[in-house]
Biopython code that builds the backbone (N, CA, C, O; Angstrom):
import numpy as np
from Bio.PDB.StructureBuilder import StructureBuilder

atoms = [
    (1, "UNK", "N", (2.860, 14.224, 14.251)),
    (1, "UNK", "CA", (2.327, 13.498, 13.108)),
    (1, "UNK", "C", (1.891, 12.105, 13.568)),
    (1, "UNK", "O", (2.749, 11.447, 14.157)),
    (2, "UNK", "N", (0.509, 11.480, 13.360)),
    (2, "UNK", "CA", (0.263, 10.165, 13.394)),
    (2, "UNK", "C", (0.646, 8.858, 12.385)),
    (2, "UNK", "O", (0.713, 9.263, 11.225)),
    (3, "UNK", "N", (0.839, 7.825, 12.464)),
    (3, "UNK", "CA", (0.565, 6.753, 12.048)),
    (3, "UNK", "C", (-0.471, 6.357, 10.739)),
    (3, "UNK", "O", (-1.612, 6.818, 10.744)),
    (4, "UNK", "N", (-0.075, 5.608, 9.786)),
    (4, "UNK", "CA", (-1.213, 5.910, 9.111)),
    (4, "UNK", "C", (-2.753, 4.744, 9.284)),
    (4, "UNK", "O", (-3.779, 4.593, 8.620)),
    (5, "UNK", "N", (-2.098, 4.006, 10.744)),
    (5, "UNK", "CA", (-3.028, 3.546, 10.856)),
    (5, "UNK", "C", (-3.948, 3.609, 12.195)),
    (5, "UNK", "O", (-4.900, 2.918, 12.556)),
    (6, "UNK", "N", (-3.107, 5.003, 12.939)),
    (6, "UNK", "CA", (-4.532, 6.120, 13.229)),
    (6, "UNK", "C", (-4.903, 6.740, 12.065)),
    (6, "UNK", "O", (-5.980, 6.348, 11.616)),
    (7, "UNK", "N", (-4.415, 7.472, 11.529)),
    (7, "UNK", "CA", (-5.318, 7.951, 10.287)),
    (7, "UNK", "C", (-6.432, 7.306, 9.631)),
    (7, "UNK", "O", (-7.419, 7.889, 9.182)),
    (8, "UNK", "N", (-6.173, 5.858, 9.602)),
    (8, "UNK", "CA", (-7.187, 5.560, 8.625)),
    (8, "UNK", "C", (-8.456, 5.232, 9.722)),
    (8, "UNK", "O", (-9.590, 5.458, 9.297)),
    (9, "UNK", "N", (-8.311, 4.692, 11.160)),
    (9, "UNK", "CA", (-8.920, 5.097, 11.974)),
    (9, "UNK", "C", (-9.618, 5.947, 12.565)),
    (9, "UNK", "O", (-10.629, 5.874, 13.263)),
    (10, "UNK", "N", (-8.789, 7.004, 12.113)),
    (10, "UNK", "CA", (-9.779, 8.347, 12.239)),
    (10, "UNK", "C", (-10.596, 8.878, 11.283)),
    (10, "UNK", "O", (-11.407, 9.780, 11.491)),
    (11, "UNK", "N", (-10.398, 8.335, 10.235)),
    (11, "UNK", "CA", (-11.084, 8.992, 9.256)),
    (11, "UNK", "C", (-12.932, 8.002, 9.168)),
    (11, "UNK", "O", (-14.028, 8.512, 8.938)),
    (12, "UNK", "N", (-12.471, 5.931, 9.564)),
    (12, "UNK", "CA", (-13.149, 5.386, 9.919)),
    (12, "UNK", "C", (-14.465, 5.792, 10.731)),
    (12, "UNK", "O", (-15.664, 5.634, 10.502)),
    (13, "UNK", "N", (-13.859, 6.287, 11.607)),
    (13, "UNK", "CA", (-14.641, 6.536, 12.958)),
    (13, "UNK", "C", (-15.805, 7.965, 12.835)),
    (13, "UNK", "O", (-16.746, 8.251, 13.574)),
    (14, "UNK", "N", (-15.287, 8.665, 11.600)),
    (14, "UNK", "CA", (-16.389, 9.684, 11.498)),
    (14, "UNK", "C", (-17.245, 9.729, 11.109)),
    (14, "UNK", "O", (-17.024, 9.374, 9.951)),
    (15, "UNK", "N", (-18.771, 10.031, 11.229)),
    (15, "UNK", "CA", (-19.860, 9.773, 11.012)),
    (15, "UNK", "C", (-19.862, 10.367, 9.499)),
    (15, "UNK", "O", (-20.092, 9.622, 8.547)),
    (16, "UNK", "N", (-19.640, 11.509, 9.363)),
    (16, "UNK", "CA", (-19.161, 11.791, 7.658)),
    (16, "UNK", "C", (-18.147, 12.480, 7.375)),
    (16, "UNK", "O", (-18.399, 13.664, 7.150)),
    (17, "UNK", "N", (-16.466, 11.992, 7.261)),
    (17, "UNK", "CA", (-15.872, 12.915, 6.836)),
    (17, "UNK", "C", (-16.053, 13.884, 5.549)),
    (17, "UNK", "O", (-16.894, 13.748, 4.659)),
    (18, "UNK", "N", (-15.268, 14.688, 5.637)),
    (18, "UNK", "CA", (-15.188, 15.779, 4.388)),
    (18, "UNK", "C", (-14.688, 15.101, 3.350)),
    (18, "UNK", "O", (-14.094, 14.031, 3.483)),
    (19, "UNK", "N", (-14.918, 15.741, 2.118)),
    (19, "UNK", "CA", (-14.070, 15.462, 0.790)),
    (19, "UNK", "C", (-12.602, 15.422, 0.760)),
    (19, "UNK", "O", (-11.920, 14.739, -0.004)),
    (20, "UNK", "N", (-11.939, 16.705, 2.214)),
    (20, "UNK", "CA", (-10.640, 16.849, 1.862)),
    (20, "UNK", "C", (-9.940, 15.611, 2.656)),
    (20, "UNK", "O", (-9.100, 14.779, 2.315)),
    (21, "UNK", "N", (-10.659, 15.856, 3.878)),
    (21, "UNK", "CA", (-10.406, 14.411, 4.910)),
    (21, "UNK", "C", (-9.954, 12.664, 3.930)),
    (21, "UNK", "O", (-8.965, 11.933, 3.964)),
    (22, "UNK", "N", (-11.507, 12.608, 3.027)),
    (22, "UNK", "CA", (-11.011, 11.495, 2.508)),
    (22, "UNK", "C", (-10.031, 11.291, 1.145)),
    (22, "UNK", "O", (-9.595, 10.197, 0.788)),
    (23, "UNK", "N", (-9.775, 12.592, 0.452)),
    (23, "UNK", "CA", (-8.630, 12.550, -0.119)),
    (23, "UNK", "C", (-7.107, 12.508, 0.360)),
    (23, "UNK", "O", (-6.042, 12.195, -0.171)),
    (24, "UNK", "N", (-7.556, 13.029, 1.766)),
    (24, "UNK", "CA", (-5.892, 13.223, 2.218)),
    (24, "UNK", "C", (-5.432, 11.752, 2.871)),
    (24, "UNK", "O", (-4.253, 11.484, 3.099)),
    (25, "UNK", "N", (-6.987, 10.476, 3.243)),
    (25, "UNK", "CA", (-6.290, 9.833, 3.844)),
    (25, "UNK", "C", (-6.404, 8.753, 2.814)),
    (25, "UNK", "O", (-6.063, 7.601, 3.086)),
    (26, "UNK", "N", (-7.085, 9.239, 1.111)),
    (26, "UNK", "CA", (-6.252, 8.014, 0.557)),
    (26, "UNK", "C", (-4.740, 8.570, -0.281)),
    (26, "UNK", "O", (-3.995, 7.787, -0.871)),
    (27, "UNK", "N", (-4.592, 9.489, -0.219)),
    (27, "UNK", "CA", (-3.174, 10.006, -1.257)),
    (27, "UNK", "C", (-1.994, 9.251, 0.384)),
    (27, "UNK", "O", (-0.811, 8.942, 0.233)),
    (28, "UNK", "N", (-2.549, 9.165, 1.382)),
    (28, "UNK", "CA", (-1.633, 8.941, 2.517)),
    (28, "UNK", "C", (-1.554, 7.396, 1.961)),
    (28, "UNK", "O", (-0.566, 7.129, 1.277)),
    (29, "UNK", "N", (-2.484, 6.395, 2.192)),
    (29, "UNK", "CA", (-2.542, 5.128, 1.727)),
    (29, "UNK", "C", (-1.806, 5.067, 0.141)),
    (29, "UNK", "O", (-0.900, 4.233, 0.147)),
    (30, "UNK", "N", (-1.901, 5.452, -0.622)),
    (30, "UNK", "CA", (-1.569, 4.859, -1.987)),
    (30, "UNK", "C", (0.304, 5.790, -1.640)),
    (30, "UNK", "O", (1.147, 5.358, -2.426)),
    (31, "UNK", "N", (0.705, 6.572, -0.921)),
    (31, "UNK", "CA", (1.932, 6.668, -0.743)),
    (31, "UNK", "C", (2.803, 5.387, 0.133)),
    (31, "UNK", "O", (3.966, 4.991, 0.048)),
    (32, "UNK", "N", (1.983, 5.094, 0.738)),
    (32, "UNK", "CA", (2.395, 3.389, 2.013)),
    (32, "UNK", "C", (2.710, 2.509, 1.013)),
    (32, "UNK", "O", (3.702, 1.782, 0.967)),
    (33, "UNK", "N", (1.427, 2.648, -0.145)),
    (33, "UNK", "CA", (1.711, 1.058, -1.427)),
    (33, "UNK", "C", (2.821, 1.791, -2.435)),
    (33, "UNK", "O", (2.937, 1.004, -3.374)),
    (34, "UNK", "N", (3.351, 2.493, -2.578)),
    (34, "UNK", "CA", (3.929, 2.974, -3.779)),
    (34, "UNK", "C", (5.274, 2.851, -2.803)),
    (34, "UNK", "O", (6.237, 2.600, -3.527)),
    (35, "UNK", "N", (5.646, 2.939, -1.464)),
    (35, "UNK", "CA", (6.717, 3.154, -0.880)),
    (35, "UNK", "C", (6.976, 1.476, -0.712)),
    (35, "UNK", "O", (8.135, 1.129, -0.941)),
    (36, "UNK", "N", (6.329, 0.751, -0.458)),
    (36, "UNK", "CA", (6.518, -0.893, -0.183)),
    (36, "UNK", "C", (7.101, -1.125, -1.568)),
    (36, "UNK", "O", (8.272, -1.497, -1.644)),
    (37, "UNK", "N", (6.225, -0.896, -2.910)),
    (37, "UNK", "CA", (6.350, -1.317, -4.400)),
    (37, "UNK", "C", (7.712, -0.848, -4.464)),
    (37, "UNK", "O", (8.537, -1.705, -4.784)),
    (38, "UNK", "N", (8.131, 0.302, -4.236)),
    (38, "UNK", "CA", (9.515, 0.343, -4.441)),
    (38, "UNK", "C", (10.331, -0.655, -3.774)),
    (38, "UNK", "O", (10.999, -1.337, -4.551)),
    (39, "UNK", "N", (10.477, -0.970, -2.308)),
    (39, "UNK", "CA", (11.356, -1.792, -1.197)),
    (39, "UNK", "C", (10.839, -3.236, -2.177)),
    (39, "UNK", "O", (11.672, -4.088, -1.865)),
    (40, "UNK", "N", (9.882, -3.860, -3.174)),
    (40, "UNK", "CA", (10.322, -4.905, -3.804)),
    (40, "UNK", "C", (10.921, -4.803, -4.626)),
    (40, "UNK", "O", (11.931, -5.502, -4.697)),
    (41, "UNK", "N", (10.626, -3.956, -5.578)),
    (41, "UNK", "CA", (11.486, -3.861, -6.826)),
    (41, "UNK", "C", (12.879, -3.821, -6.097)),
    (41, "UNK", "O", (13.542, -4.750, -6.558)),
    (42, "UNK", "N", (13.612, -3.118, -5.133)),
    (42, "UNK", "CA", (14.700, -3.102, -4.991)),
    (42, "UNK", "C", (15.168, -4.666, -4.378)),
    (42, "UNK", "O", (16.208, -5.321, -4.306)),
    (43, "UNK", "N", (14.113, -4.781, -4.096)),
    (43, "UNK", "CA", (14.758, -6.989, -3.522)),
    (43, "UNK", "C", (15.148, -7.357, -4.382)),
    (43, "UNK", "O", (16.277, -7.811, -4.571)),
    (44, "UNK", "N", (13.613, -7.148, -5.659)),
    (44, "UNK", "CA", (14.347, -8.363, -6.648)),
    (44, "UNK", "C", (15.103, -7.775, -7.716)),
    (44, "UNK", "O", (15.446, -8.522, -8.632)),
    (45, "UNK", "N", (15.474, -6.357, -7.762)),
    (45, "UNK", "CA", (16.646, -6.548, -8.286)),
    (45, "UNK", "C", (18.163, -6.928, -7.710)),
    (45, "UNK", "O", (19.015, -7.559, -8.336)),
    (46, "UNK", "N", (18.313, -6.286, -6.106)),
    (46, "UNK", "CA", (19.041, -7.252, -5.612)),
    (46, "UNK", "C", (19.134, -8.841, -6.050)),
    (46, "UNK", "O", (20.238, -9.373, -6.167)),
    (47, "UNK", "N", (18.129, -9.437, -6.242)),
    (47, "UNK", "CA", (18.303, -10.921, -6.359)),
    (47, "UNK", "C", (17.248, -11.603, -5.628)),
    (47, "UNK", "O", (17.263, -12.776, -6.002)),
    (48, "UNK", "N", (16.119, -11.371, -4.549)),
    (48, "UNK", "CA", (15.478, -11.920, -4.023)),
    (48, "UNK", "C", (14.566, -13.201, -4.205)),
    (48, "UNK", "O", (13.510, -12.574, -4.126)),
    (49, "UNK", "N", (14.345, -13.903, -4.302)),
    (49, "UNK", "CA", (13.844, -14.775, -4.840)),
    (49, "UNK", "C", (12.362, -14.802, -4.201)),
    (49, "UNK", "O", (11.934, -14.660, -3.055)),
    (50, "UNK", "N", (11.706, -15.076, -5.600)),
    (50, "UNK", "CA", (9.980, -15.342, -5.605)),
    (50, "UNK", "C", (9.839, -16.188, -5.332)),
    (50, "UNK", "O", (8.640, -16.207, -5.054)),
    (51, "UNK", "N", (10.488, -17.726, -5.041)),
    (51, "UNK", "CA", (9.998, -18.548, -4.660)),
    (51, "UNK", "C", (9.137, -19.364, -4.186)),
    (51, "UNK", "O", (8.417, -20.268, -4.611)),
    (52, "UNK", "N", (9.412, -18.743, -2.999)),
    (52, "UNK", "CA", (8.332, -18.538, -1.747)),
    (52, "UNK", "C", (6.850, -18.678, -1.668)),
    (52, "UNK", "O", (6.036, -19.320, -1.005)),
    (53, "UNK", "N", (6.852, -17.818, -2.611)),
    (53, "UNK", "CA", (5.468, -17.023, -3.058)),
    (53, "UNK", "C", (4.836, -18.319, -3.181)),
    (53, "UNK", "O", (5.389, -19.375, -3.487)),
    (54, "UNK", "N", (3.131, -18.047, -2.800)),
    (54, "UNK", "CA", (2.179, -19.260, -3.208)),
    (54, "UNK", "C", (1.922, -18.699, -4.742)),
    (54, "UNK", "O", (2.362, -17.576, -4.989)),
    (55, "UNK", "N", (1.136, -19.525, -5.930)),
    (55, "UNK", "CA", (0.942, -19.187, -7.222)),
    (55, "UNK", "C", (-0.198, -17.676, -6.992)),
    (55, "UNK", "O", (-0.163, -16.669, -7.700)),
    (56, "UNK", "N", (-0.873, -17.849, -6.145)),
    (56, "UNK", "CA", (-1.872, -16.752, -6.022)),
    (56, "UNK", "C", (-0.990, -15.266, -5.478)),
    (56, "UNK", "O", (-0.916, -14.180, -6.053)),
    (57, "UNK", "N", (-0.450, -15.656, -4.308)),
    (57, "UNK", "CA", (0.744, -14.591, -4.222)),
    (57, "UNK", "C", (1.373, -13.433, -5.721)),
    (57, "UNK", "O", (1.188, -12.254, -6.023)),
    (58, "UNK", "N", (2.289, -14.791, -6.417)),
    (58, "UNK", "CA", (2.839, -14.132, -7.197)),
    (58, "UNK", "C", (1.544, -13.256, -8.177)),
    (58, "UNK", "O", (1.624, -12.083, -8.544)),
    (59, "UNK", "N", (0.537, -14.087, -8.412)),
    (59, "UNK", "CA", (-0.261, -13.738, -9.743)),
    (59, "UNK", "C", (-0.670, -12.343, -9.175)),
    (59, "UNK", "O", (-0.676, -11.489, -10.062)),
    (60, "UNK", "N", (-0.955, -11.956, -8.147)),
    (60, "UNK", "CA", (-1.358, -10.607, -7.503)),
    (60, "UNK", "C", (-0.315, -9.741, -7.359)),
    (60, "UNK", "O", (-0.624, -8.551, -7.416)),
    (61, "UNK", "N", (0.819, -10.003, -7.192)),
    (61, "UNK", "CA", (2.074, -9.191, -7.068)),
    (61, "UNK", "C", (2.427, -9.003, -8.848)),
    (61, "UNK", "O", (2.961, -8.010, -9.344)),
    (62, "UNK", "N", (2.136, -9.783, -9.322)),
    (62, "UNK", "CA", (2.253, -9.482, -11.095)),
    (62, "UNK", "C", (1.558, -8.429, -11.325)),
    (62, "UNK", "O", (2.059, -7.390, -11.755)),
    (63, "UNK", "N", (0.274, -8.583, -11.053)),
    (63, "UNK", "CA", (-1.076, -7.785, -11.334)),
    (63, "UNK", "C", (-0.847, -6.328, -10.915)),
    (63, "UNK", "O", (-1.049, -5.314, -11.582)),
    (64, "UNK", "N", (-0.402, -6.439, -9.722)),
    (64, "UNK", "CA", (-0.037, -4.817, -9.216)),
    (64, "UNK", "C", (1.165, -4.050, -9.704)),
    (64, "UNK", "O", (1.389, -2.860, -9.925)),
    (65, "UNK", "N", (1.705, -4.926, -9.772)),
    (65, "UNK", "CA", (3.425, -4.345, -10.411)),
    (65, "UNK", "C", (3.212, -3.823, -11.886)),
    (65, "UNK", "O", (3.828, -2.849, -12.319)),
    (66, "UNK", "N", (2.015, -4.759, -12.852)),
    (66, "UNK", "CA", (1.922, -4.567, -13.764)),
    (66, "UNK", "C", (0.716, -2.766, -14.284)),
    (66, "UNK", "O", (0.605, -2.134, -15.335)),
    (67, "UNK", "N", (0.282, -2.654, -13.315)),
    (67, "UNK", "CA", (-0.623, -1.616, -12.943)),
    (67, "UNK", "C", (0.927, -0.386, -12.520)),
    (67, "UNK", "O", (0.716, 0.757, -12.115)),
]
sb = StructureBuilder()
sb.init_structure("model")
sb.init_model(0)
sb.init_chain("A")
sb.init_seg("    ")
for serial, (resi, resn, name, xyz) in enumerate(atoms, 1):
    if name == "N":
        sb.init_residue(resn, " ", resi, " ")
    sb.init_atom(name, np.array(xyz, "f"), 0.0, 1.0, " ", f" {name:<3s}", serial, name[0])
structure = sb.get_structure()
């Protein structure tokens, strides 16, 4: 199994992939963001603090969380 960032490389690099090609390498991508979205939610319910965050940061991490 590769990486998903040969995958997205490979799929890059083809002069025209297929329909199934580019469904399989975005259901691969939106599983990477849905697996991160979880590892925050579990920070900040641990307690993590947003702090950090620049205002543009958070407003985009709102935006997606809220999606």
């Amino acid at each position: 199994m590769t990486n998903g960032i040969a995958d997205r490389y490979s799929i890059a690099k083809k002069r025209r992939p297929s329909q199934k090609e580019i469904r399989e390498a975005i259901g691969k991508q939106l599983k990477y963001i849905q697996k991160n979205f979880l590892h925050i939610e579990e920070l900040i319910q641990v307690g993590a603090s947003l702090k950090q965050l620049s205002n543009r940061q958070e407003n985009l991490l709102d935006i997606v969380l809220f999606l």
